[in-house]
Biotite code that builds the C-alpha atoms (Angstrom):
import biotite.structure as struc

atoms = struc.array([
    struc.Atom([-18.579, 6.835, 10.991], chain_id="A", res_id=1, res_name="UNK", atom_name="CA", element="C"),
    struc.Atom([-21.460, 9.677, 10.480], chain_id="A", res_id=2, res_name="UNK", atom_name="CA", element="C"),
    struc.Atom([-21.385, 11.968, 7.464], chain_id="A", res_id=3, res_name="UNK", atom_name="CA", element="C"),
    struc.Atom([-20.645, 14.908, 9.245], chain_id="A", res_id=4, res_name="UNK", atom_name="CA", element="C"),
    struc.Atom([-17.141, 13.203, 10.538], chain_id="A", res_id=5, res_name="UNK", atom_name="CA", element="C"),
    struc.Atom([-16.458, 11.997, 7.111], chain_id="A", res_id=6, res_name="UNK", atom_name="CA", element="C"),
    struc.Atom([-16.477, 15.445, 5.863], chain_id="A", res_id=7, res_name="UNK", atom_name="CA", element="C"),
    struc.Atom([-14.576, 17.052, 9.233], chain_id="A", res_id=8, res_name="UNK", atom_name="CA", element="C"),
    struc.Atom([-12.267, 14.545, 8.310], chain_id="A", res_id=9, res_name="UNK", atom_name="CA", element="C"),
    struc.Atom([-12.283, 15.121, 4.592], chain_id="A", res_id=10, res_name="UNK", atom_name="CA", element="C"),
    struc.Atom([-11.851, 18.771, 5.303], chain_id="A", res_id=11, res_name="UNK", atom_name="CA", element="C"),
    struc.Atom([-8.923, 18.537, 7.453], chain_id="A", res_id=12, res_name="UNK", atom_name="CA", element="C"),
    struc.Atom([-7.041, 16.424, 4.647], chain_id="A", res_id=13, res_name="UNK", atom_name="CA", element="C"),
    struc.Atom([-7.472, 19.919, 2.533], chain_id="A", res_id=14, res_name="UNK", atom_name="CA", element="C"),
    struc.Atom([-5.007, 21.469, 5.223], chain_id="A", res_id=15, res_name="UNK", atom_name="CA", element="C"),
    struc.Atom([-2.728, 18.481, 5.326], chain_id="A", res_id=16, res_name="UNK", atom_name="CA", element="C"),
    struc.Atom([0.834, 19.190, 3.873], chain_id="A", res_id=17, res_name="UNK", atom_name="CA", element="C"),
    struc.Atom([1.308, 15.386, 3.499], chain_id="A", res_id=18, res_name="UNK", atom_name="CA", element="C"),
    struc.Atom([-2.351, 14.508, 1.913], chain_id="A", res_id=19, res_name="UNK", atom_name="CA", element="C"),
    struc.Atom([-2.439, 15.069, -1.768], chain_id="A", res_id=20, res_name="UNK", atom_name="CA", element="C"),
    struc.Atom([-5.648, 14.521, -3.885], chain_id="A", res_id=21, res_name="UNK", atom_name="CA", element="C"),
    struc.Atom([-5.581, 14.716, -7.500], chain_id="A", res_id=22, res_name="UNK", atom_name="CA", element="C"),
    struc.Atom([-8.035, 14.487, -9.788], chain_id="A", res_id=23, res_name="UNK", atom_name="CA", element="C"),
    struc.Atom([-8.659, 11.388, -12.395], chain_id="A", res_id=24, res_name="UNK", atom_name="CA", element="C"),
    struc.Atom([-9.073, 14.065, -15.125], chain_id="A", res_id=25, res_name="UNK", atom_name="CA", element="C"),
    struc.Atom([-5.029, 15.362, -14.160], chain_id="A", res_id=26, res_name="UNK", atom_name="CA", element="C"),
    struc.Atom([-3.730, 11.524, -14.069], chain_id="A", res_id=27, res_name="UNK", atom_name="CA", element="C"),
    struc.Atom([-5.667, 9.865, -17.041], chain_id="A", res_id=28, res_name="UNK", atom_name="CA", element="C"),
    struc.Atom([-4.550, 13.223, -19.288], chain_id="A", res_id=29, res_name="UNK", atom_name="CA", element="C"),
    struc.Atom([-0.929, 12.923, -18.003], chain_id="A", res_id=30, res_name="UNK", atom_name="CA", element="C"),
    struc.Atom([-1.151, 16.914, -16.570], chain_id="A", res_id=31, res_name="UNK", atom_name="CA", element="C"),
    struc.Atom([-0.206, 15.411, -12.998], chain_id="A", res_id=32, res_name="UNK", atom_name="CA", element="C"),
    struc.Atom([2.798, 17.422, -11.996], chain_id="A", res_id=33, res_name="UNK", atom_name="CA", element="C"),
    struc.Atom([4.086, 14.897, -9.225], chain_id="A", res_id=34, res_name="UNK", atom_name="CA", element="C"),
    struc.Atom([4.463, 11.934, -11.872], chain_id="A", res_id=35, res_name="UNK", atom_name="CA", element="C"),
    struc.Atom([7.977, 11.117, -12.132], chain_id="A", res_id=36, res_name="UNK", atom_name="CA", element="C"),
    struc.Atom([9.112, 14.011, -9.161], chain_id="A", res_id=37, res_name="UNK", atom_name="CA", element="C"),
    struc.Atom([7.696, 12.681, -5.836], chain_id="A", res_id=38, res_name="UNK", atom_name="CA", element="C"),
    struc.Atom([11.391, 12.352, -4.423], chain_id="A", res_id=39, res_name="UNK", atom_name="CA", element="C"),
    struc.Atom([12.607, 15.968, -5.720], chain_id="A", res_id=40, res_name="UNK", atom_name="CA", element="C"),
    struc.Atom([9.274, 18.051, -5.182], chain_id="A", res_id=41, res_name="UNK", atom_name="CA", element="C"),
    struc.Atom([7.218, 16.137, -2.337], chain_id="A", res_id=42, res_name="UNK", atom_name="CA", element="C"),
    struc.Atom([10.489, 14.143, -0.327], chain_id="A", res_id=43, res_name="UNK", atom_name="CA", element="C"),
    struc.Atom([13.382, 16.833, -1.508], chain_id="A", res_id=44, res_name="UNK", atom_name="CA", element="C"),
    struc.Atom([15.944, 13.607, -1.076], chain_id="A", res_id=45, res_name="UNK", atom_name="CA", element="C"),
    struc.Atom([16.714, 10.457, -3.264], chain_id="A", res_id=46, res_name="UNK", atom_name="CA", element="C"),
    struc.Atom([15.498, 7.846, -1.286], chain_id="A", res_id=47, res_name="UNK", atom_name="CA", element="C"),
    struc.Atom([13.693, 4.647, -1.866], chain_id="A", res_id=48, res_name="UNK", atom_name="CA", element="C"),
    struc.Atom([9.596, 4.927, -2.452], chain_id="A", res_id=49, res_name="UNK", atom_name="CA", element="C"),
    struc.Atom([8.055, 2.369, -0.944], chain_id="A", res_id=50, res_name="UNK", atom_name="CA", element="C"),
    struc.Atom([4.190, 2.305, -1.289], chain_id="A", res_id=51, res_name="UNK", atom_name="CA", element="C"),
    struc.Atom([1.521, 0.971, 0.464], chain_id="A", res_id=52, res_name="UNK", atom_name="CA", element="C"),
    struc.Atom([-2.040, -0.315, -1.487], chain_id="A", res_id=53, res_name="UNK", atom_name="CA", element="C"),
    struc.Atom([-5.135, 0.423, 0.290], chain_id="A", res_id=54, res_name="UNK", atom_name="CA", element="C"),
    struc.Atom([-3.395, 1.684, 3.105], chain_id="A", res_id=55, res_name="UNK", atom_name="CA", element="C"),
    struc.Atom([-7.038, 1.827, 4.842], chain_id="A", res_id=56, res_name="UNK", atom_name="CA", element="C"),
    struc.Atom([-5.976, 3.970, 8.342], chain_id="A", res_id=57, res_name="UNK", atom_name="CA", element="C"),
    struc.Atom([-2.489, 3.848, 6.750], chain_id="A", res_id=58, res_name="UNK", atom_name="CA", element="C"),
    struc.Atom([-1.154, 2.304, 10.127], chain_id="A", res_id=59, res_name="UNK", atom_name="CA", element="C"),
    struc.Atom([1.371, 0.739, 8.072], chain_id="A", res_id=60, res_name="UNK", atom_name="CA", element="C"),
    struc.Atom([2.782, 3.633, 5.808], chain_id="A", res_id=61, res_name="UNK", atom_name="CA", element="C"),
    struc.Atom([3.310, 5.439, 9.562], chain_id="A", res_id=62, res_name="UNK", atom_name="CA", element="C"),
    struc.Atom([4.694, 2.377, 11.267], chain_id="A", res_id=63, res_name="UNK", atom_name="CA", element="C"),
    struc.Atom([7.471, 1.497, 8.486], chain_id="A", res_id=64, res_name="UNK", atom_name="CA", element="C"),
    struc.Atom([7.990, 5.357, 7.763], chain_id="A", res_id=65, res_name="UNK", atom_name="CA", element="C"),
    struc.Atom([9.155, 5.182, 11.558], chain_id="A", res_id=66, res_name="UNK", atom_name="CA", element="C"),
    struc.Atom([10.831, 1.652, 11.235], chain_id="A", res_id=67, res_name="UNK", atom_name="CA", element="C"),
    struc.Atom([12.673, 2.983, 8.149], chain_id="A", res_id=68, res_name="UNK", atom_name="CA", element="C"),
    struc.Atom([13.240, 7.005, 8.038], chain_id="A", res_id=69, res_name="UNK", atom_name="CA", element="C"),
    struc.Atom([15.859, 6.630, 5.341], chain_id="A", res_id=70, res_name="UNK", atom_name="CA", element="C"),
    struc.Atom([13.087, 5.450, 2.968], chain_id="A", res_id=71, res_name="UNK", atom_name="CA", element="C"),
    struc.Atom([9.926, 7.586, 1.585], chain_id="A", res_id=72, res_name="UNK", atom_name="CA", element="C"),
    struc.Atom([6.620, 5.913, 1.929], chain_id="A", res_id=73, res_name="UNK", atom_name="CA", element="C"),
    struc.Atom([3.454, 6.495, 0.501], chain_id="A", res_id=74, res_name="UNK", atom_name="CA", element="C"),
    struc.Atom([-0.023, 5.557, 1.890], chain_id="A", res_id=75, res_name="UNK", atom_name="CA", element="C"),
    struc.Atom([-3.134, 5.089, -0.951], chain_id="A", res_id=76, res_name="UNK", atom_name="CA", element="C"),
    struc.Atom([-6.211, 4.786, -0.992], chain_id="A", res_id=77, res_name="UNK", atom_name="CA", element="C"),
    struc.Atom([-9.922, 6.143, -2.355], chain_id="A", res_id=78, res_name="UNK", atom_name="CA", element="C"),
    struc.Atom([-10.917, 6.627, 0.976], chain_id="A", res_id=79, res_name="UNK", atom_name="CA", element="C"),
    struc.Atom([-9.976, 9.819, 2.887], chain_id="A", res_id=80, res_name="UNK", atom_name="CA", element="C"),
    struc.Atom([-11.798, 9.262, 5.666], chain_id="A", res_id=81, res_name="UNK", atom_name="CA", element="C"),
    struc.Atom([-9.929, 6.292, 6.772], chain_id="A", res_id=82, res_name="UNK", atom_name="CA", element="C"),
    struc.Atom([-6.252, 7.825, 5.947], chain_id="A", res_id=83, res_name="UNK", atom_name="CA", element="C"),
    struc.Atom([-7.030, 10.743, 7.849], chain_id="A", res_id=84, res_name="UNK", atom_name="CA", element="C"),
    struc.Atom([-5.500, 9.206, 10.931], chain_id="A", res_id=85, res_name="UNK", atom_name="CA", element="C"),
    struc.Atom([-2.685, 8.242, 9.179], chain_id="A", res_id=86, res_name="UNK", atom_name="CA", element="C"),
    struc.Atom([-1.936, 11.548, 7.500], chain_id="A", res_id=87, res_name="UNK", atom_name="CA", element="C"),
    struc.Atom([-2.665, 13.531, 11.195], chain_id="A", res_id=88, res_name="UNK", atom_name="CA", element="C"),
    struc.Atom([-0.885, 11.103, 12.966], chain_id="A", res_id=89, res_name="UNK", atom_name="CA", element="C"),
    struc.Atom([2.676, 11.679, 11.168], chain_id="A", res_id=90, res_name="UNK", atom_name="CA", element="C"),
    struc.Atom([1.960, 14.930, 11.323], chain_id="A", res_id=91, res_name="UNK", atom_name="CA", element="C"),
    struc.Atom([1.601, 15.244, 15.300], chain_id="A", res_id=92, res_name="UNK", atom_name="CA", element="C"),
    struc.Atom([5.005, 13.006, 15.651], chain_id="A", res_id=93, res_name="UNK", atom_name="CA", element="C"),
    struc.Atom([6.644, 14.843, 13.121], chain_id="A", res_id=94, res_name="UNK", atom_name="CA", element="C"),
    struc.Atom([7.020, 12.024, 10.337], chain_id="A", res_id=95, res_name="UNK", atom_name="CA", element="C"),
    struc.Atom([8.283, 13.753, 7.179], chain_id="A", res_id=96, res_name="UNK", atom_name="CA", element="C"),
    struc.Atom([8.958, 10.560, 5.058], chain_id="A", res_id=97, res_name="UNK", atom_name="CA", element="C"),
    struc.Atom([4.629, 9.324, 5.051], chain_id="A", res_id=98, res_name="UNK", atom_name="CA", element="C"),
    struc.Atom([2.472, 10.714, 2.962], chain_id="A", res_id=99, res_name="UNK", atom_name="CA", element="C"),
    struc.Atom([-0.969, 10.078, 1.808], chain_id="A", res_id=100, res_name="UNK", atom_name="CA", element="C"),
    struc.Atom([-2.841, 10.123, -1.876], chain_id="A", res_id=101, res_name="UNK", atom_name="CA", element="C"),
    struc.Atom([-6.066, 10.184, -2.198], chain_id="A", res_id=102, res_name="UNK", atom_name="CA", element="C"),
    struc.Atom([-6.919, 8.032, -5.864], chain_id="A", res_id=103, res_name="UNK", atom_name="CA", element="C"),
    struc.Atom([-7.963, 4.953, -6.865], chain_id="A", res_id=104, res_name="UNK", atom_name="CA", element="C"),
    struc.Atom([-5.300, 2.105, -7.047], chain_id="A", res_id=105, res_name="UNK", atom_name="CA", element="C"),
    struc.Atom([-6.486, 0.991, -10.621], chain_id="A", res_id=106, res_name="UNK", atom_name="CA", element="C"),
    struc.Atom([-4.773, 4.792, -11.571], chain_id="A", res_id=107, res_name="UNK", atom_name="CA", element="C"),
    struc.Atom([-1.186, 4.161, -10.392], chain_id="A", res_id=108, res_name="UNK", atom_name="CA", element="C"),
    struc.Atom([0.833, 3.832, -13.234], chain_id="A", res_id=109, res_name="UNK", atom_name="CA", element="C"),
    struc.Atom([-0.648, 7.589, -13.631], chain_id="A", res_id=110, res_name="UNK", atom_name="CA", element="C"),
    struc.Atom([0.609, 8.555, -10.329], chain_id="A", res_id=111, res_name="UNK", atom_name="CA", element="C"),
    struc.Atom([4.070, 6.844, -10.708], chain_id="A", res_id=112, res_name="UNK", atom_name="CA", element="C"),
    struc.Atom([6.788, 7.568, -13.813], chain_id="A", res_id=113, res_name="UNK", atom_name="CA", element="C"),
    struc.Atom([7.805, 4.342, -14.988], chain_id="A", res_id=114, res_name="UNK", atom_name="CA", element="C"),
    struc.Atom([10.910, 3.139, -12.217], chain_id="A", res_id=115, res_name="UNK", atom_name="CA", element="C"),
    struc.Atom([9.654, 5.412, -9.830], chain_id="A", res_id=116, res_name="UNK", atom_name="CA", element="C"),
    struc.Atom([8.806, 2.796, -7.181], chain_id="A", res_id=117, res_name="UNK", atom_name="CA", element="C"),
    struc.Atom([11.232, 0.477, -5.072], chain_id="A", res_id=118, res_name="UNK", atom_name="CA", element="C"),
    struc.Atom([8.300, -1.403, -2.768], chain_id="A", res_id=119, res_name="UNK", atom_name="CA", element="C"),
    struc.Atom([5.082, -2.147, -2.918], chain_id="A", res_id=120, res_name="UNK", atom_name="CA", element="C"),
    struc.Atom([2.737, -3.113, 0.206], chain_id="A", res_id=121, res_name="UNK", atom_name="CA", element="C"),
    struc.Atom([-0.333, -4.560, -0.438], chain_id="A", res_id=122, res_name="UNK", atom_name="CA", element="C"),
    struc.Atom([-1.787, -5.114, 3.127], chain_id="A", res_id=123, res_name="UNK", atom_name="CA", element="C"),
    struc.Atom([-5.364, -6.685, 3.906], chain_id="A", res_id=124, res_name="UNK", atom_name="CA", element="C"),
    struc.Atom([-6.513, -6.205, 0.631], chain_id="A", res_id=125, res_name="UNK", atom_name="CA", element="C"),
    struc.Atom([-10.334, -6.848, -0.007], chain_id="A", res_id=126, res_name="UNK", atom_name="CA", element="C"),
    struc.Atom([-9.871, -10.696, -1.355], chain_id="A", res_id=127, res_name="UNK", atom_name="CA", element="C"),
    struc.Atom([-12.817, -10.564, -3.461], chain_id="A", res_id=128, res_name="UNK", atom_name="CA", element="C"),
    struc.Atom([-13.623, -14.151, -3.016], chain_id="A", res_id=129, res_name="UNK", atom_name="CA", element="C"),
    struc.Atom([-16.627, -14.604, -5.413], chain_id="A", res_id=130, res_name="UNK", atom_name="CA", element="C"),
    struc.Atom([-15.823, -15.018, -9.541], chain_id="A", res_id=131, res_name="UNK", atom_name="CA", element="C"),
    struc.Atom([-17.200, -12.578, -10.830], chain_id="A", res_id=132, res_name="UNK", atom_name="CA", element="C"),
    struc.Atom([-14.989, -9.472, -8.391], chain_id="A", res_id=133, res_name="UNK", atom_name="CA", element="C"),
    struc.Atom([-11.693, -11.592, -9.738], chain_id="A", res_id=134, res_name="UNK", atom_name="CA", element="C"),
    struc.Atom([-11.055, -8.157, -11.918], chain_id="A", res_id=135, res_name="UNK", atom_name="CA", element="C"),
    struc.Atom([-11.376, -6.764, -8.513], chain_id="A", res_id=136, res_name="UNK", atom_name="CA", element="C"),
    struc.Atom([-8.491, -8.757, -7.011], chain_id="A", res_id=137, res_name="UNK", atom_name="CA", element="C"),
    struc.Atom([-5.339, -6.451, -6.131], chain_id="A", res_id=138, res_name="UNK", atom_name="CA", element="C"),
    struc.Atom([-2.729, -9.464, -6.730], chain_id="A", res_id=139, res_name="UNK", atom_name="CA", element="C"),
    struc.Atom([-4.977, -10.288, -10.412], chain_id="A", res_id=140, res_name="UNK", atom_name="CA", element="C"),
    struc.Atom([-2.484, -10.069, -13.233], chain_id="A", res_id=141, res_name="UNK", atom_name="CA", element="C"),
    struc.Atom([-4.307, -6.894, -14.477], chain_id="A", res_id=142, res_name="UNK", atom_name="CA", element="C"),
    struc.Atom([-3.085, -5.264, -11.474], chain_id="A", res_id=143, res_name="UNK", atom_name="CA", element="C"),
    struc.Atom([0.651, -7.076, -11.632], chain_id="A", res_id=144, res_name="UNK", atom_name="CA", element="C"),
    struc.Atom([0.804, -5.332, -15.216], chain_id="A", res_id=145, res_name="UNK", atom_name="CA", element="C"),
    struc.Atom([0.367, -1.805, -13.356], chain_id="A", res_id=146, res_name="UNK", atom_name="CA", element="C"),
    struc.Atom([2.605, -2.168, -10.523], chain_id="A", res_id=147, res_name="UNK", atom_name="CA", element="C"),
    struc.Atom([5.190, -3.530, -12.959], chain_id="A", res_id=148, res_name="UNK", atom_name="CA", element="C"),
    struc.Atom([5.626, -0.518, -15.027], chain_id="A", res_id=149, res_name="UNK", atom_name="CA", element="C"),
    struc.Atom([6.259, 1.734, -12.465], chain_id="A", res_id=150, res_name="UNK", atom_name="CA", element="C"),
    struc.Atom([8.661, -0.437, -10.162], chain_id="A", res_id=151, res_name="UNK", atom_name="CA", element="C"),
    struc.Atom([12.208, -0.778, -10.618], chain_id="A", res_id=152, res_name="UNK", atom_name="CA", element="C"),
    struc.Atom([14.024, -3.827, -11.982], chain_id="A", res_id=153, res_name="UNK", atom_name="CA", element="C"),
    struc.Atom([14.296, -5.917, -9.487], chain_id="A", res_id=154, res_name="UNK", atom_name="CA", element="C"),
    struc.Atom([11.830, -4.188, -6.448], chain_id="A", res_id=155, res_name="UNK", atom_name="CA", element="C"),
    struc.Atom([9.813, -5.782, -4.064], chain_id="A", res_id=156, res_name="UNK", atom_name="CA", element="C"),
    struc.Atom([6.301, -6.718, -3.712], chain_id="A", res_id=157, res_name="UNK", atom_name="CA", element="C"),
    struc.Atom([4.770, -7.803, -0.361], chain_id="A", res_id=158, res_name="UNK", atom_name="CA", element="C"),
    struc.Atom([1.238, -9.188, 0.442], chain_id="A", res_id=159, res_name="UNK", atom_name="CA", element="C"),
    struc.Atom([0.123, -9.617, 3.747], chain_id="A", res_id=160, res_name="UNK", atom_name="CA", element="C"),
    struc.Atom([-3.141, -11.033, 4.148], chain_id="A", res_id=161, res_name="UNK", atom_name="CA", element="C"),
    struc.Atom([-5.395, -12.753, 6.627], chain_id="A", res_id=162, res_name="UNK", atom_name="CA", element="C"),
    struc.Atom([-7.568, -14.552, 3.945], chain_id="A", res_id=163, res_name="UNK", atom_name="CA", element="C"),
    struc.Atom([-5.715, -17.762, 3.393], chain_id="A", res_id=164, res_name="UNK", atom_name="CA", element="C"),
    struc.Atom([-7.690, -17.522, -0.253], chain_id="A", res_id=165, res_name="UNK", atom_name="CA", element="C"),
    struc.Atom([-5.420, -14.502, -1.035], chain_id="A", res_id=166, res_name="UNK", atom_name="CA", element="C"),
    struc.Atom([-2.913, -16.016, -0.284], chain_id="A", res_id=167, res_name="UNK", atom_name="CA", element="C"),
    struc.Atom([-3.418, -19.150, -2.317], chain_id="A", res_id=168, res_name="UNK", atom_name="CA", element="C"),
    struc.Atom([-4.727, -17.339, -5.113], chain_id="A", res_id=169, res_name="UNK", atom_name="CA", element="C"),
    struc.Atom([-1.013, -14.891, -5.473], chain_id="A", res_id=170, res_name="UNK", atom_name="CA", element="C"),
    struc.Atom([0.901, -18.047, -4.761], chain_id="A", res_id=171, res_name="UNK", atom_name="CA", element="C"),
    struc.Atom([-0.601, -19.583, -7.655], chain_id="A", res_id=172, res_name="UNK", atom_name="CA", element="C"),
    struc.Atom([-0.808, -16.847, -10.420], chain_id="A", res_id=173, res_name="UNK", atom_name="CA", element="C"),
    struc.Atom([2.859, -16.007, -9.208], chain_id="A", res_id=174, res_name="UNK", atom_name="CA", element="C"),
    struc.Atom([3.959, -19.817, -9.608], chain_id="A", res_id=175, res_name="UNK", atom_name="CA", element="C"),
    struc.Atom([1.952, -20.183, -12.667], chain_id="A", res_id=176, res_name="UNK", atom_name="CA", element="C"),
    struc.Atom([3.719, -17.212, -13.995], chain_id="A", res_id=177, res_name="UNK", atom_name="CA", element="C"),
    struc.Atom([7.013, -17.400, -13.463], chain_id="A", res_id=178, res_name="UNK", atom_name="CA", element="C"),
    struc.Atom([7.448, -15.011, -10.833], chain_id="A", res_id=179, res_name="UNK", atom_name="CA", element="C"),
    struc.Atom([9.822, -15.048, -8.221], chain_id="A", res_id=180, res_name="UNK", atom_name="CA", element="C"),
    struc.Atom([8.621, -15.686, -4.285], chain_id="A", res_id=181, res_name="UNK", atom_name="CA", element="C"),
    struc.Atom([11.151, -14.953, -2.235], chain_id="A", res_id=182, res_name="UNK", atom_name="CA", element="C"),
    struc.Atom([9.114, -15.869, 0.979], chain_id="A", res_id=183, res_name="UNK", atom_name="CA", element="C"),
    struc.Atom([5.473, -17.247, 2.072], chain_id="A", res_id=184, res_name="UNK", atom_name="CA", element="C"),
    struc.Atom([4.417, -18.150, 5.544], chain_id="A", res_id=185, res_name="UNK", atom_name="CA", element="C"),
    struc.Atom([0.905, -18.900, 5.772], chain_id="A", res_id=186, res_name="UNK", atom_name="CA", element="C"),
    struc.Atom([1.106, -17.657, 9.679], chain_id="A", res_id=187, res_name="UNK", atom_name="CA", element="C"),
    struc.Atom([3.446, -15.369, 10.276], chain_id="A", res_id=188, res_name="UNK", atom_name="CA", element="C"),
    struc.Atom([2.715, -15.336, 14.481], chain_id="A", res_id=189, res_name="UNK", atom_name="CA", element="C"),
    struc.Atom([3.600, -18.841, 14.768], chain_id="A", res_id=190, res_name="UNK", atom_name="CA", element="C"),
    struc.Atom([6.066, -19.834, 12.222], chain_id="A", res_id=191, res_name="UNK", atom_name="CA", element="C"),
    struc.Atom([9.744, -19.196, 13.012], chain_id="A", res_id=192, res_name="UNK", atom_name="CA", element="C"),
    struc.Atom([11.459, -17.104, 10.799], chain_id="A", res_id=193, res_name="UNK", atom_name="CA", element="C"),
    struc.Atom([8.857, -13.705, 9.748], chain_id="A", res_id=194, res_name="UNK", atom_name="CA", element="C"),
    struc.Atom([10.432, -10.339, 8.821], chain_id="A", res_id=195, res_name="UNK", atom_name="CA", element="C"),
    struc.Atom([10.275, -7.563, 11.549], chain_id="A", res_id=196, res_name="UNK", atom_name="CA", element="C"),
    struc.Atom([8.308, -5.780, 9.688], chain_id="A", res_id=197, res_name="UNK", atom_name="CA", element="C"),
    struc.Atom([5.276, -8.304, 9.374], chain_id="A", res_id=198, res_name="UNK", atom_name="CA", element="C"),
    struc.Atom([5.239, -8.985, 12.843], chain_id="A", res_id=199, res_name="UNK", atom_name="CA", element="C"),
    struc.Atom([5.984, -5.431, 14.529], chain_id="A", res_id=200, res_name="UNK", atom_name="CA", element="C"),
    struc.Atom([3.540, -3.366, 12.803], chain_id="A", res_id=201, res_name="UNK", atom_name="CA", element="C"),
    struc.Atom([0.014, -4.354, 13.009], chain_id="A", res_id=202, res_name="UNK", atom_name="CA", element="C"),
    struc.Atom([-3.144, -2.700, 12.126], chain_id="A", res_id=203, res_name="UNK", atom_name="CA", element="C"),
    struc.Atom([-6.226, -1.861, 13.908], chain_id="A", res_id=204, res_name="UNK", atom_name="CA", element="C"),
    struc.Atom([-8.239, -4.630, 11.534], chain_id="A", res_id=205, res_name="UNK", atom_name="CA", element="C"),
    struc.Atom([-5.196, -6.862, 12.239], chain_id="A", res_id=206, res_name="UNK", atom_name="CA", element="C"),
    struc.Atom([-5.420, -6.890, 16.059], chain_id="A", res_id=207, res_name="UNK", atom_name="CA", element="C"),
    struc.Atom([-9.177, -7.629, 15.601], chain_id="A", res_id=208, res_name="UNK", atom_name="CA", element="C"),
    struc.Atom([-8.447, -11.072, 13.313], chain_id="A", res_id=209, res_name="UNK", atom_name="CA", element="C"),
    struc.Atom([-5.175, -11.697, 16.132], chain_id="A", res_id=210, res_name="UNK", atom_name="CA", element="C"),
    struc.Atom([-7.963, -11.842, 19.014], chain_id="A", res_id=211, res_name="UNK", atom_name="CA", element="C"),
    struc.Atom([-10.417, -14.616, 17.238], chain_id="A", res_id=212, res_name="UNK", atom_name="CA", element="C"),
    struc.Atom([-6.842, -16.321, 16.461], chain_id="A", res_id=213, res_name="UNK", atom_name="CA", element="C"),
    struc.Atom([-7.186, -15.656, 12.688], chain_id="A", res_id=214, res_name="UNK", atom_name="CA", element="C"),
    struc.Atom([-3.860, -16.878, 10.892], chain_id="A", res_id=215, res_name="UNK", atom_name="CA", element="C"),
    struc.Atom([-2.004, -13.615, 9.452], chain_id="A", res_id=216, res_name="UNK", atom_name="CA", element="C"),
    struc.Atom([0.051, -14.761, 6.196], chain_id="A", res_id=217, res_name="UNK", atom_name="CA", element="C"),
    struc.Atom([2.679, -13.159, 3.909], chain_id="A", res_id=218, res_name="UNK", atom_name="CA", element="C"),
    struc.Atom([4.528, -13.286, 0.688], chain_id="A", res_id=219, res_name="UNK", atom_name="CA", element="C"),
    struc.Atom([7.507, -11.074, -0.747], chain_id="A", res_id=220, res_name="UNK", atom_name="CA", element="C"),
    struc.Atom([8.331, -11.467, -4.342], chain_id="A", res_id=221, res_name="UNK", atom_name="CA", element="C"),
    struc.Atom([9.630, -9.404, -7.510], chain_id="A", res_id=222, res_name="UNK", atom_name="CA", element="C"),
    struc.Atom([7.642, -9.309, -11.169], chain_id="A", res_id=223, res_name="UNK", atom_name="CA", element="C"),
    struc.Atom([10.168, -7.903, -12.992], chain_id="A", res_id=224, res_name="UNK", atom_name="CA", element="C"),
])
């Protein structure tokens, strides 16, 4: 994508009602104003969040916003650009309950109150393969700590993945410990028995790994 798209793009997201941008100087200081009210000020209704990590063109936030409209769902990620369609798209069909932040995911316990969150999606994350980006990892238990404060007892987490080293890698720091999987297919096309809502909703990155027969996998599990 040129420059000069990136910042049509980024430009539009300044007129979205649904795109929402803070600033790491408002989160890290606590001065965020949407901590703690996303359902009363952003959703006006006390449904479930549900949010989705790196939601990249946030295909997914859109497709289970749709799937689900009795749940609110969130779409982040540091890139704009990429979210744009998301963010435009829910906006043409008139999907009140997806919405986009713009942040980095290492800041979301200063996005979230603690208990704010029912779901998280983490879908195609970057697996970080080498040693050294294991900090990196969004399943590390760095980020397990974060996504802990700010779900409630008992809510979901969800990884799906097509790097079978993700997948191995959550399976075993989730084993090791003593988290609870609920569910783990390591190919959710061909195995009998995936949710809907792995199978129905696919992303444009996701359709590219289907066509050279790449084996999608997926986990749900709680940390709290």
């Amino acid at each position: 994508m040129g420059s000069k798209n990136k910042q049509k793009r980024f430009r539009e997201n300044e007129t979205f009602h649904n795109v929402y941008q803070p600033s790491r100087e408002e989160l890290v200081d606590a001065t965020y104003k949407l901590k703690g009210n996303w359902k009363t000020e952003v959703f006006k209704n006390d449904n479930p969040v549900v949010l989705e990590l790196g939601c990249g063109k946030g295909e997914y936030t859109v497709g289970l916003a749709k799937r689900y409209p009795n749940k609110n769902f969130i779409g982040i990620d540091i890139k704009g650009a990429r979210f744009w369609r998301g963010a435009k798209t829910a906006i043409e069909e008139n999907i009140p309950n997806a919405v986009f932040i713009r942040t980095q995911i290492e800041l979301v316990e200063h996005v979230f109150e603690e208990n704010e969150v029912d779901e998280i999606w983490i879908t195609f994350p970057d697996p970080q393969i080498k040693y050294q980006r294991t900090k990196h990892r969004m399943t590390n238990l760095k980020f397990i700590e974060r996504y802990k404060k700010i779900l409630k007892p008992g809510g979901l987490m969800h990884l799906k993945t097509d790097s079978e080293f993700m997948h191995g890698y959550t399976l075993g720091l989730l084993h090791g410990s003593g988290y609870k999987v609920l569910y783990a297919n390591h190919n959710v096309y061909k195995l009998e028995g995936s949710p809907d809502d792995v199978t129905e909703i696919q992303t444009f990155y996701e359709n590219q790994y289907l066509e050279k027969d790449k084996a999608i996998t997926y986990i749900r599990f709680k940390i709290n």
